[in-house]
C-alpha positions in Angstrom: -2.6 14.2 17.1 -3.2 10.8 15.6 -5.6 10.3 13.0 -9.2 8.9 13.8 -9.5 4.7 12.3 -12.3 2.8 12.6 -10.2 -0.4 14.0 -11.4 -3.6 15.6 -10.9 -4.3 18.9 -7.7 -6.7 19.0 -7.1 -5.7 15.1 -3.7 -4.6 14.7 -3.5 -1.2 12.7 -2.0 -1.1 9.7 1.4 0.8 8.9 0.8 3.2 5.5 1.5 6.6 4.6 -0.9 9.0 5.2 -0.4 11.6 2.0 -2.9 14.0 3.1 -0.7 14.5 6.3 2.2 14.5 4.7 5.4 16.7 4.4 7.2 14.4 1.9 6.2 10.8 2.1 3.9 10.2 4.8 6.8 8.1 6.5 6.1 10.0 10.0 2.6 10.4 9.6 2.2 6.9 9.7 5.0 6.2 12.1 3.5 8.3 14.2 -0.2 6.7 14.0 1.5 3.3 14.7 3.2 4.1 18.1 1.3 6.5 19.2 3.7 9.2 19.3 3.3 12.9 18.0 4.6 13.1 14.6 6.4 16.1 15.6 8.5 13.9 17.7 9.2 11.6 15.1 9.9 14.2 12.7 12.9 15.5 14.9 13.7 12.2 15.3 14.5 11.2 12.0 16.3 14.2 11.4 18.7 13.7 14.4 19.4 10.1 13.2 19.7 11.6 9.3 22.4 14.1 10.9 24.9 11.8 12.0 25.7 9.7 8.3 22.7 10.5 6.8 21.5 7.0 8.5 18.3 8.5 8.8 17.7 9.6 5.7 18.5 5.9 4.3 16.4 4.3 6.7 13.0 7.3 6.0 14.0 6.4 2.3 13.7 3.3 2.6 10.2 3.0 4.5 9.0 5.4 2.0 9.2 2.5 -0.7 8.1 -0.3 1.3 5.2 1.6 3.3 1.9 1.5 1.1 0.1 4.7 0.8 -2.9 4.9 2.9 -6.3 4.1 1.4 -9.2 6.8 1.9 -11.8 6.4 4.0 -14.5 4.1 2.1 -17.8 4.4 2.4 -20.6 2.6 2.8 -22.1 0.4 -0.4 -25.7 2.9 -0.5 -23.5 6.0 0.0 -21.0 5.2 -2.5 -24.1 4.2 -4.9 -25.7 7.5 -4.5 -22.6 9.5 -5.5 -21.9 7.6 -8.6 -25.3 8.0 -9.2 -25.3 12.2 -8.8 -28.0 11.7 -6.0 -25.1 12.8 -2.9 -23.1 15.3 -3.0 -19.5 15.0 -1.5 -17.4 18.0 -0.4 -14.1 17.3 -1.1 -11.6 17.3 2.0 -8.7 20.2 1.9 -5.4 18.8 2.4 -4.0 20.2 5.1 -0.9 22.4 4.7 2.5 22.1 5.9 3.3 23.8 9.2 5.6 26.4 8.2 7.3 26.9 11.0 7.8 23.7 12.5 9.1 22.9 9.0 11.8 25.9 9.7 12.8 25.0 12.7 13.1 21.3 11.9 15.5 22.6 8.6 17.9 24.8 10.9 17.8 22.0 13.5 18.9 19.4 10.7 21.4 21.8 9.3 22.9 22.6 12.3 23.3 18.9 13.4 25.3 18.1 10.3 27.5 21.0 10.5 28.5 19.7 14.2 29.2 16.5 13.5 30.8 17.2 10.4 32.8 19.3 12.1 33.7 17.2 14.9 35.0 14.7 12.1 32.1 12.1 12.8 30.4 12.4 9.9 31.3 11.2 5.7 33.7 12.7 3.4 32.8 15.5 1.9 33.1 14.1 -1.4 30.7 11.0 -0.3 28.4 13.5 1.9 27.5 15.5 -1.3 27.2 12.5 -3.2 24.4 11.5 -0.8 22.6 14.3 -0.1 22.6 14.2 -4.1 21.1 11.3 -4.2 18.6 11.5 -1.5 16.9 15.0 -2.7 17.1 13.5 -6.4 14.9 10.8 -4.8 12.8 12.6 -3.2 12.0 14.9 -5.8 11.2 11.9 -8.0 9.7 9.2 -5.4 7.1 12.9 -4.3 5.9 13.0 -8.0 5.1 8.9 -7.7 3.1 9.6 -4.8 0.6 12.3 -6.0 0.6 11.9 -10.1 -2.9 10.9 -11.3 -5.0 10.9 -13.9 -6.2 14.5 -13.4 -7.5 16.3 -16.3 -5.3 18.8 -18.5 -5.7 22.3 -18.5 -3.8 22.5 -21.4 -5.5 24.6 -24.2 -7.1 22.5 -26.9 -5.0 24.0 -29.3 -2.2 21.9 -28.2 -1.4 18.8 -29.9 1.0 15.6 -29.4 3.0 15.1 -26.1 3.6 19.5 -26.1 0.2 20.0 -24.6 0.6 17.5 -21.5 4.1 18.2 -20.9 2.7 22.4 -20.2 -0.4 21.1 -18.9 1.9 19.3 -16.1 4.9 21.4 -16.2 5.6 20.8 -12.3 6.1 17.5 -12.7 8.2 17.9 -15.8 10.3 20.3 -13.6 10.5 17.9 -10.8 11.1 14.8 -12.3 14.0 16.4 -14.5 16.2 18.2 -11.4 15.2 15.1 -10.0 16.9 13.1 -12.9 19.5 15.7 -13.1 21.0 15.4 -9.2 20.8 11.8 -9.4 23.0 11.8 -12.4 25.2 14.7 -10.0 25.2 12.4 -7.7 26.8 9.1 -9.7 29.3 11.6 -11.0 30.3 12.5 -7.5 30.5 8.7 -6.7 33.0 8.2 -9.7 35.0 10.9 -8.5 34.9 10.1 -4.9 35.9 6.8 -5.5 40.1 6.6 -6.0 42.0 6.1 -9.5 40.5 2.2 -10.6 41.7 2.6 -14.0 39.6 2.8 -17.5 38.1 -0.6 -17.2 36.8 -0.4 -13.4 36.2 3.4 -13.2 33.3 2.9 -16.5 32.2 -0.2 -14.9 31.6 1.5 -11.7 29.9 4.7 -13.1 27.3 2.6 -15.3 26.9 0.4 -12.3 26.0 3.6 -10.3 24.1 4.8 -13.1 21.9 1.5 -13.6 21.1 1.8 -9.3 20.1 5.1 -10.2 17.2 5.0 -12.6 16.4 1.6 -10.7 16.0 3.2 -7.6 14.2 6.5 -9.3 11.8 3.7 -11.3 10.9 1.6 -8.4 8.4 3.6 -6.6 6.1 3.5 -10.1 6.5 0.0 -10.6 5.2 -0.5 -7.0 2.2 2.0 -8.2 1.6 -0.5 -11.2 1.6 -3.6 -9.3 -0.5 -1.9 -6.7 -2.7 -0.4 -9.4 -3.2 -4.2 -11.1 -3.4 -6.0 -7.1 -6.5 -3.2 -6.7 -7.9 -3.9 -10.5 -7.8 -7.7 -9.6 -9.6 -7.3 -6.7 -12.6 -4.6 -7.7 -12.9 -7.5 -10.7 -13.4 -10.0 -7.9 -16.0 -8.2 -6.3 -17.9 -7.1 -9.2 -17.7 -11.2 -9.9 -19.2 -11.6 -6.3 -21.8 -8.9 -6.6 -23.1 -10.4 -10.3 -23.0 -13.6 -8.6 -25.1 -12.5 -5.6 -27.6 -10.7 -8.2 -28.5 -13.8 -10.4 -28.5 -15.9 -7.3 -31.2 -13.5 -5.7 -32.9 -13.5 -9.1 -32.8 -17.2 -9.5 -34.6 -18.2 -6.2 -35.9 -15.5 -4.3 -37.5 -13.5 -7.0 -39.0 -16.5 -8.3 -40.6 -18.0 -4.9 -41.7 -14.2 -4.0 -43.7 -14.7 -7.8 -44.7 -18.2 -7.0 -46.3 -17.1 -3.7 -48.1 -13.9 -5.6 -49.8 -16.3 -7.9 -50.6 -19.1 -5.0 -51.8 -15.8 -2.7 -55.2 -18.1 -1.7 -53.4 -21.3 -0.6 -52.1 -20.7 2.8 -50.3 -24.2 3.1 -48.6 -24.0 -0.6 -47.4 -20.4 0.5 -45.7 -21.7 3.5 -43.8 -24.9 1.7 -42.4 -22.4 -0.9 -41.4 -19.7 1.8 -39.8 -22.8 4.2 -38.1 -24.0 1.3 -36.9 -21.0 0.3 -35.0 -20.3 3.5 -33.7 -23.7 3.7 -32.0 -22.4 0.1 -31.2 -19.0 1.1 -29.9 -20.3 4.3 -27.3 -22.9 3.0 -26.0 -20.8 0.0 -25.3 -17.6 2.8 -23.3 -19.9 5.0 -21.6 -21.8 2.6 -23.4 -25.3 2.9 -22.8 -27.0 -1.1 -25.8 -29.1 -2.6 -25.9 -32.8 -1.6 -25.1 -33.3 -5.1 -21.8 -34.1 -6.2 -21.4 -34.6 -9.7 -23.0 -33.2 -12.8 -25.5 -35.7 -13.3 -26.8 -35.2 -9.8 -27.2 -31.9 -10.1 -29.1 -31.2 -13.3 -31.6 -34.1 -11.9 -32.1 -31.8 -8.4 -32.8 -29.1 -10.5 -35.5 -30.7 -12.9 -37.1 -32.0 -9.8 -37.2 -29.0 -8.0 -38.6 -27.0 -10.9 -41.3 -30.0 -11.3 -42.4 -29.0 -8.3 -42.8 -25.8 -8.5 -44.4 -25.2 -12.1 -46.8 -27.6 -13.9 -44.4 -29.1 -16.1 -42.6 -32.6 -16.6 -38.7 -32.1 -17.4 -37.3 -35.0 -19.2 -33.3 -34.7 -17.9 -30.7 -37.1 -19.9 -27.0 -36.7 -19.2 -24.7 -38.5 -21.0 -21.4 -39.3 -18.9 -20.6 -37.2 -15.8 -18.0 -35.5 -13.7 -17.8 -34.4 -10.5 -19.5 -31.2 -9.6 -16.8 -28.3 -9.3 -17.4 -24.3 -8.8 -17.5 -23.7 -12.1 -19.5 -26.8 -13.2 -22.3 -25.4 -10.6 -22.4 -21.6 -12.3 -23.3 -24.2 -15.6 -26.3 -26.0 -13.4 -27.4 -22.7 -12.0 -27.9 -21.3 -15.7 -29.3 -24.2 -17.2 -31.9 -24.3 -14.5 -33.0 -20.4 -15.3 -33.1 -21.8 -18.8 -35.5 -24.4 -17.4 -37.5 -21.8 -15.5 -38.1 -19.5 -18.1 -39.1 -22.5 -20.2 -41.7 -23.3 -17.7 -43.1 -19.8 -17.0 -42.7 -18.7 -20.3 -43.0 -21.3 -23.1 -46.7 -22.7 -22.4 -45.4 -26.0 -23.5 -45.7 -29.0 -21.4 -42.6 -30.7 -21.6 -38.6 -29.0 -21.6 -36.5 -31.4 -22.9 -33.0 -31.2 -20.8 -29.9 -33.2 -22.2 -26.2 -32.8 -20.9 -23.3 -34.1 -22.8 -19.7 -34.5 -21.2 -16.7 -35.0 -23.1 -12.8 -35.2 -22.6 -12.4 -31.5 -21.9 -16.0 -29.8 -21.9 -19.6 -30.2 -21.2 -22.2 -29.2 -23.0 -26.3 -28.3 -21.5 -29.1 -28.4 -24.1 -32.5 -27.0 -23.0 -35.0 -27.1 -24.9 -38.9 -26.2 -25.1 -41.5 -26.5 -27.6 -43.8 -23.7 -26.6 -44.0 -20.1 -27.9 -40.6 -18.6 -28.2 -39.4 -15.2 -28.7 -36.9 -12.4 -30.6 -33.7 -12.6 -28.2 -32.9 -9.6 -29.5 -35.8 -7.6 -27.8 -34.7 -8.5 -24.6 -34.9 -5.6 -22.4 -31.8 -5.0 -20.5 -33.2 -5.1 -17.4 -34.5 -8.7 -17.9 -31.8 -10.3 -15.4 -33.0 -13.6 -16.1 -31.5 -13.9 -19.7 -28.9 -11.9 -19.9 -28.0 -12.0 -16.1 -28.4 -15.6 -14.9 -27.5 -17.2 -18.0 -25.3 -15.5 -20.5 -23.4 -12.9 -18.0 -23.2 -15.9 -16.0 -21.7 -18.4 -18.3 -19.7 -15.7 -20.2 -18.0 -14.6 -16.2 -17.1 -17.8 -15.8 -15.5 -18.4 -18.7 -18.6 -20.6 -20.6 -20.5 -20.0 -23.7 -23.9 -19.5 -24.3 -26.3 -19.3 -27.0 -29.9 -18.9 -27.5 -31.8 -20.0 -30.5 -35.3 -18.8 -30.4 -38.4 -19.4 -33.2 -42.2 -18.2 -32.6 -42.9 -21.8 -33.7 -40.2 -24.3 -33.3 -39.9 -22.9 -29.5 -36.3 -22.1 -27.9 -33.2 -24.0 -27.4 -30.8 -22.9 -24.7 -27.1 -24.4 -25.2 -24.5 -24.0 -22.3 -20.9 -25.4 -23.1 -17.5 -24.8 -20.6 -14.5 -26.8 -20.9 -13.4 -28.2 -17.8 
């Protein structure tokens, strides 16, 4: 029975290994969910093939390394969120167990085969057959081990110190890896003694040239882990990226309209402008439509207008050269305009002072107020408007920013990334 997916219509599904299914590597498993076929016929499949040459051993060996492992089941973003959060608990699934029998009769099927066509005189050498068989249970053993090591936690006594307590904590594994090792290195030494008399010179060249394929071939199923591991790292980074982004975007305009329309509650016409104008934001920064500015200068001006109208307040803006607005010049805009906002909700003064700088190889935002400023270090984590919009946001996208605050000199925000 194949395995439930939730798959688009038209999508093509996607060839992995399922491990939970698995008997070794989940090459069947996932063969199986592919074509459509019971894994039980793919199973004796692979073993008729692997009986004549071991060709389908090679070729199971083989998918094993290229086939990903398959990804569990993720769940939605609220769900997931509740069980980080100890508010859902999830019952862990039981693997499900090899079928013994099937496994039996698959073994004396296998066996059987070989014998026959060894027999017959169709198959290897003898000398070269146990040389592979060597080679392919080494690899198994060792390639298995890849598949399902983790970072589970020791059950090793505390007592145990230095590499002595993980080695018995995970004894299995140091079992497996080393007949693992240990047939592999049976299995070059069959090779060297398969092969006929080469001399000193080619006879050593040929054993540490099987030797080297060996731990190559035991050692590539972890570096595919590792590059996996850092492809998955890469992209979780990426989304938390988007996620922040999304936050201090959210914070930046719609927080702040929904506060402007609490305090103008008794103007029906002003409420209406700010909640039109909003969507018109919200609207082109969902489907991707950029600002009708295009360079710095443009920008910070947009922004001191816009946040004119909005609080009563005059922002004097002075750049000094420009550059064309990139991605990462627009994070720098989006911050210094919280800067302005806070200056204009927060500061009581009646003028913020705005005055952008662009050099060579970096720009530099000043922002500053007169008004009543305030301990940055008192800010409340929560407050996503300082720490969120402004220095998460500039420090994300690899900025700088720094806040110089006095109860009577007011605040100065400065904002600086290279370009």
């Amino acid at each position: 029975m194949t395995r439930p997916e939730l798959v688009a219509p038209g999508e093509p599904r996607r060839l992995d290994r399922p491990l939970d299914r698995a008997w070794l590597g989940g090459v069947a498993a996932g063969l199986a969910d592919q074509t459509g076929l019971p894994v039980l016929a793919v199973r004796i499949l692979f073993v008729v093939v692997g009986a004549w040459r071991l060709v389908g051993v090679g070729v199971y060996l083989g998918l094993w390394l290229a086939l990903p492992p398959a990804e569990p089941d993720a769940n939605a973003p609220g769900v997931d969120a509740a069980t980080r959060q100890n508010l859902r608990t999830v019952a862990a699934r039981r693997p499900r167990t090899t079928d013994v029998g099937q496994a039996v009769a698959l073994g004396v099927i296998g066996v059987g085969l070989v014998w026959l066509i060894q027999w017959l005189g169709w198959g290897l050498a003898w000398d070269w057959w146990a040389a592979a068989v060597a080679a392919a249970v080494g690899l198994t053993l060792v390639w298995w081990q890849a598949d399902h090591a983790g970072p589970g936690r020791s059950d090793a006594s505390p007592d145990w110190r230095g590499l002595l307590g993980p080695l018995v904590a995970h004894w299995t594994t140091v079992v497996c890896l080393g007949v693992g090792l240990g047939l592999l290195g049976v299995a070059v030494l069959l090779t060297w003694w398969a092969v006929p008399d080469l001399g000193a010179f080619w006879g050593t060249a040929l054993a540490v040239g099987a030797a080297v394929v060996a731990v190559v071939a035991a050692a590539a199923p972890w570096a595919v882990r590792t590059r996996r591991a850092f492809v998955r790292a890469r992209e979780a980074k990426l989304l938390s990226d988007a996620r922040a982004d999304m936050a201090a975007h959210l914070h930046d305009s719609v927080l702040q309209t929904l506060a402007l329309i609490q305090r103008q509650a008794h103007h029906p016409r002003e409420v209406v402008r700010l909640a039109r104008r909003q969507e018109r934001q919200l609207r082109q920064w969902l489907y991707g439509a950029s600002s009708s500015a295009q360079t710095l200068r443009d920008a910070l001006h947009e922004a001191a207008q816009a946040i004119e109208d909005d609080f009563d307040v005059t922002v004097e803006c002075v750049t000094v050269g420009d550059v064309a607005l990139t991605a990462r010049l627009e994070q720098l805009v989006r911050a210094a305009r919280e800067a302005i906002v806070n200056a204009a909700k927060h500061s009581g003064a009646p003028v913020v002072d705005v005055y952008a700088e662009v050099d060579e190889d970096s720009v530099e935002v000043f922002v500053r107020d007169r008004g009543r400023g305030f301990d940055v270090d008192l800010v409340a984590e929560d407050r996503m408007g300082v720490r969120g919009s402004i220095l998460e946001r500039m420090a994300r996208h690899h900025g700088v920013a720094r806040i110089r605050s006095d109860a009577e000199r007011g605040t100065e925000v400065s904002l600086e990334m290279r370009l």
